[in-house]
C-alpha positions as CSV (number, residue, x, y, z in Angstrom):
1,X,-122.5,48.7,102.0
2,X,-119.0,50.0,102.3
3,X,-117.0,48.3,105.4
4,X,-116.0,51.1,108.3
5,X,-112.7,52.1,108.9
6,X,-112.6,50.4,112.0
7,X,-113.6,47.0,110.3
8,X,-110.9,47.5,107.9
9,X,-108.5,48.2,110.5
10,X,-109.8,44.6,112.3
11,X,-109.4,42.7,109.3
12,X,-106.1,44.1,108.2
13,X,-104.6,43.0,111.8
14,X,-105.9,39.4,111.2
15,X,-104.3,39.4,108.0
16,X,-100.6,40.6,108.8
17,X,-101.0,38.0,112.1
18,X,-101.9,35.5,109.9
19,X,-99.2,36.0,107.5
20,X,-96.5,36.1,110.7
21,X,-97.9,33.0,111.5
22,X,-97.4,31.6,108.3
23,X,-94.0,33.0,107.6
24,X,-92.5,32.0,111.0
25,X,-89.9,29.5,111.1
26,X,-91.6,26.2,112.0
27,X,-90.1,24.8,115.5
28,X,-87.6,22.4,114.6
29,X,-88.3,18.5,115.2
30,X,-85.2,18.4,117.2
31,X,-85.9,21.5,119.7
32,X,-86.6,19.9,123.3
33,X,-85.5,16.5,122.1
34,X,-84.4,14.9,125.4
35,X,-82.3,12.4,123.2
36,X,-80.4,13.9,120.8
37,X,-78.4,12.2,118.6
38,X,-74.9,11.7,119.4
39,X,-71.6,10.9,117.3
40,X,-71.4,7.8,115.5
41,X,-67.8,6.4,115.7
42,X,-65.7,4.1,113.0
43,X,-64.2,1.6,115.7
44,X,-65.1,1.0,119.0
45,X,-61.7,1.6,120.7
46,X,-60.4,-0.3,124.1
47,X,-61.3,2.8,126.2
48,X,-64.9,2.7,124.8
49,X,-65.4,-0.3,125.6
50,X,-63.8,0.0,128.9
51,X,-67.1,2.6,129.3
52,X,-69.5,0.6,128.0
53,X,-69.1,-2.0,130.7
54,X,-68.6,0.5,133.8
55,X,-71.3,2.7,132.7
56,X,-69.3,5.8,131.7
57,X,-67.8,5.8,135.2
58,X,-63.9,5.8,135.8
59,X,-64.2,5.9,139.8
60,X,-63.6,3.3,142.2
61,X,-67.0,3.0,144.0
62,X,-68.9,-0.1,142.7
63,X,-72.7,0.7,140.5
64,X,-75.5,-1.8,141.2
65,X,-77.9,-1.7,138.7
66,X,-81.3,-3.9,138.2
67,X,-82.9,-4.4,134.9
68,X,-86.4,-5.1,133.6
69,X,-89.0,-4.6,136.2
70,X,-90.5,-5.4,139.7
71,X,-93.4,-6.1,141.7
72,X,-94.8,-2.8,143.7
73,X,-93.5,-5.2,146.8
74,X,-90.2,-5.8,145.3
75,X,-89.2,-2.2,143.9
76,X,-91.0,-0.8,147.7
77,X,-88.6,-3.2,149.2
78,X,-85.5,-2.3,147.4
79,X,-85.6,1.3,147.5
80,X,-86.6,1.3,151.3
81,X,-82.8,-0.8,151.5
82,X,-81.0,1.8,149.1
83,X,-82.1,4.5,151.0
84,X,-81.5,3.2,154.0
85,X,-77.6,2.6,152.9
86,X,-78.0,5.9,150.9
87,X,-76.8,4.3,147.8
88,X,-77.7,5.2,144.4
89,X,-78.2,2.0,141.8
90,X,-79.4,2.4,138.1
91,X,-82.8,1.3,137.1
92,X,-83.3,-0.6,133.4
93,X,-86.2,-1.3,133.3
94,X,-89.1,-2.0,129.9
95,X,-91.3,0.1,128.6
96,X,-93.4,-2.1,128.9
97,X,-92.8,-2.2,132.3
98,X,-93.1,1.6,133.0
99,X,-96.8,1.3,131.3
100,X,-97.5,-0.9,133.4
101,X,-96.7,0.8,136.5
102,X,-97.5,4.8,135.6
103,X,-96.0,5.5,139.2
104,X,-92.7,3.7,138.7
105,X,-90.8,6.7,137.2
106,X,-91.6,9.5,140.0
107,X,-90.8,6.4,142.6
108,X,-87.6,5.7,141.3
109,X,-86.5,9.8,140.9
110,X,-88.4,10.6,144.0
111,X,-85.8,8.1,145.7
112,X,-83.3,9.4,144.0
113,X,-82.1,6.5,141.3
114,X,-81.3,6.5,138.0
115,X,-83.0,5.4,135.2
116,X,-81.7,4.2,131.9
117,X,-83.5,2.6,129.1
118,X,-83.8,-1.1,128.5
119,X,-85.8,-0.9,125.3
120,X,-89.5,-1.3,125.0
121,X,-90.3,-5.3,125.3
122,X,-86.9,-6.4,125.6
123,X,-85.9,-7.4,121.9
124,X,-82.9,-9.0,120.9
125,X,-81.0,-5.6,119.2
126,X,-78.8,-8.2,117.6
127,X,-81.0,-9.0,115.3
128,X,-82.7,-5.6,114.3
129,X,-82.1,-2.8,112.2
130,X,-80.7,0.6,113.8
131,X,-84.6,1.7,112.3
132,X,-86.1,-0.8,114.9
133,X,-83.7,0.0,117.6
134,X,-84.6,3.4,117.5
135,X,-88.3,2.9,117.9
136,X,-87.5,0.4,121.2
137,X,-86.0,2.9,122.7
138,X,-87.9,6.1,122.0
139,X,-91.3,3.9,121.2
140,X,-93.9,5.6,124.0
141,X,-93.2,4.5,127.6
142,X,-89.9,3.7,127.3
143,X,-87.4,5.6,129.8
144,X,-85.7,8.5,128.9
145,X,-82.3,8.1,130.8
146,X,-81.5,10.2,133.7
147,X,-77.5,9.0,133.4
148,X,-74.6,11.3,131.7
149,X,-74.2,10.0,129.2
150,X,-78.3,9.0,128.8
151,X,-77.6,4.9,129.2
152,X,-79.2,2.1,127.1
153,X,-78.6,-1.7,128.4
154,X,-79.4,-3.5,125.3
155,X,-81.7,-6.7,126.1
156,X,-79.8,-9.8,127.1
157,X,-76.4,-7.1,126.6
158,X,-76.9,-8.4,123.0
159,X,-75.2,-6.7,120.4
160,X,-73.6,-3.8,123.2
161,X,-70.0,-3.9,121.4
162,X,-70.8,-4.1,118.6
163,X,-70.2,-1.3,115.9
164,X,-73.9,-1.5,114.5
165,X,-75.9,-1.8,117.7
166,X,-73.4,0.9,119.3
167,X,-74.5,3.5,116.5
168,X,-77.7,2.9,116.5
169,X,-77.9,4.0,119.9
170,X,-76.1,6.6,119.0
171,X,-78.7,8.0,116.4
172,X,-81.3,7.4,119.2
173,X,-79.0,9.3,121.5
174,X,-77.7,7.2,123.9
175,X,-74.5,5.2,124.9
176,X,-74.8,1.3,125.3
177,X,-74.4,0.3,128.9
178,X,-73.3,-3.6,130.0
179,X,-72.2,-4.4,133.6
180,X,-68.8,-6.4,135.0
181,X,-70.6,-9.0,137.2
182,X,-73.6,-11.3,136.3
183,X,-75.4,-12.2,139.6
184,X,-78.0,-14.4,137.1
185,X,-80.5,-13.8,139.6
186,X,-83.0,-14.2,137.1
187,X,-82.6,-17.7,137.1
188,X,-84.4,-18.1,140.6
189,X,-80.6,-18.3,141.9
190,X,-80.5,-18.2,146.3
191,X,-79.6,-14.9,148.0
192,X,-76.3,-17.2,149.0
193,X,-75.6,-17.9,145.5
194,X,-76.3,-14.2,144.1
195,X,-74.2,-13.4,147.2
196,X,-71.6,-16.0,146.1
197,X,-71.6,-14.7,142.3
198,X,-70.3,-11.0,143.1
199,X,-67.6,-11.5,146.2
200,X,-65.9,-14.4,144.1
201,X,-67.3,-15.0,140.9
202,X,-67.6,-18.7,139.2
203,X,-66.8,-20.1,135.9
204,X,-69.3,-17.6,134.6
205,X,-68.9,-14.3,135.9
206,X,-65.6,-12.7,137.2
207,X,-66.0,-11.4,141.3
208,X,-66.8,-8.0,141.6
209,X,-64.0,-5.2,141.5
210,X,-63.1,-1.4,142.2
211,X,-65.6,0.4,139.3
212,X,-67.4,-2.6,138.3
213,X,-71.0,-2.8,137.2
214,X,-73.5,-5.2,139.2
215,X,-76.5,-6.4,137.2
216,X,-79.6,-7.7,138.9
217,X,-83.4,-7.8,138.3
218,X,-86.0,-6.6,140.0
219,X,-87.9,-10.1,138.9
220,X,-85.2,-11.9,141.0
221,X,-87.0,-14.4,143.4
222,X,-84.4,-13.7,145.9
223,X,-82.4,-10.5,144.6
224,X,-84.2,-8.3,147.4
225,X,-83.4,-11.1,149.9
226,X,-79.6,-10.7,149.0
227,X,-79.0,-7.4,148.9
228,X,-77.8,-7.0,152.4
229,X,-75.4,-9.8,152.1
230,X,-74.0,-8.2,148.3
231,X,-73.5,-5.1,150.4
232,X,-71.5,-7.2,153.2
233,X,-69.1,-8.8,150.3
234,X,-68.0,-5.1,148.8
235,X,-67.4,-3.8,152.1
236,X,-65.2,-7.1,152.9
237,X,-63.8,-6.6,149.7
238,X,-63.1,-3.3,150.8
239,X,-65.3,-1.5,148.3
240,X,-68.3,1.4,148.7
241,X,-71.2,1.3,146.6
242,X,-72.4,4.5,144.4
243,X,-73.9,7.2,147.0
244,X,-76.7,9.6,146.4
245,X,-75.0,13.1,146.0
């Protein structure tokens, strides 16, 4: 039995949609890509480097920045403090950390931080191919910056001026991020000490300056607890902190 007109007429549309589907440029891998690659450089010059440690910032207010992670009672604590002071600090925390804590990321934007990525278990990128690099940072759970430039604090700072670890950010499409003052709260350090560390430095760590960069951790024992006195030493120093715009 011949087919009807209208049959033919069905199965001809199916065809030619079928054959725009198959003759329609493919999406490329790139399109939505929240991390593009960026330039690769030859040298990394003085002023470069000058932006790796402030953070691509050329102002005078002071960025506080806390890396790795938090308890839900520690990262509760310390954005109830920023937003009292309406300051705006960087987040670097893990992947791991971030999988751990699915809420973290609308928390920390809700509150209006930043994030930038700290690689995905914390990896010495000293030691690993730009391949490796690349799947810390874009490996699944690991932040997509919300800096300009998108931010990545290498673990440890390992590797962040050098040519190889600074391009392969690059080809995972961010700029390596460092900081001008160590608290080394990490270490279980007081709130005095920690407090001590940024308004006058030691033999490690220079005092804290117009522009610089304050790293802290959320895993501090007593970061939280020094927060308030770290505010007290810039304004004595006769410095502001980064403000929520």
């Amino acid at each position: 039995m011949m087919p009807s007109r209208k049959s033919l007429r069905s199965i001809l549309v199916i065809v030619l949609a079928f054959l725009g589907m198959a003759l329609a440029p493919m999406p490329s891998s790139a399109a939505g890509d929240p991390m593009p690659p960026l330039p690769q450089v030859q040298g990394i010059t003085a002023a470069e480097q000058y932006n790796i440690l402030h953070l691509y910032y050329n102002g005078p207010t002071v960025r506080l920045t806390f890396d790795d992670c938090a308890t839900p009672a520690r990262l509760t604590g310390m954005l109830a403090w920023l937003t009292a002071y309406n300051i705006q600090a960087t987040f670097f925390f893990t992947g791991q950390c971030m999988l751990a804590h699915p809420g973290y990321e609308s928390q920390l934007v809700n509150a209006g931080q930043l994030l930038g990525n700290h690689s995905y278990d914390h990896r010495d990128y000293s030691r690993m191919t730009s391949a490796q690099i690349n799947d810390e940072v874009r490996r699944s759970g690991s932040v997509v910056p919300t800096t300009t430039p998108k931010l990545c604090r290498p673990p440890y700072g390992a590797g962040a001026f050098s040519l190889n670890v600074y391009d392969a950010l690059a080809a995972a499409g961010c700029r390596p991020a460092f900081w001008t003052v160590d608290t080394r709260d990490w270490d279980g350090s007081s709130a005095a000490t920690i407090i001590q560390r940024v308004q006058y430095g030691d033999a490690t760590t220079p005092r804290v300056y117009p522009g610089g960069v304050i790293l802290m951790h959320g895993t501090g024992l007593h970061t939280l607890e020094a927060l308030p006195g770290v505010r007290s030493a810039l304004i004595y120093r006769g410095y502001a902190t980064f403000h929520i715009r």
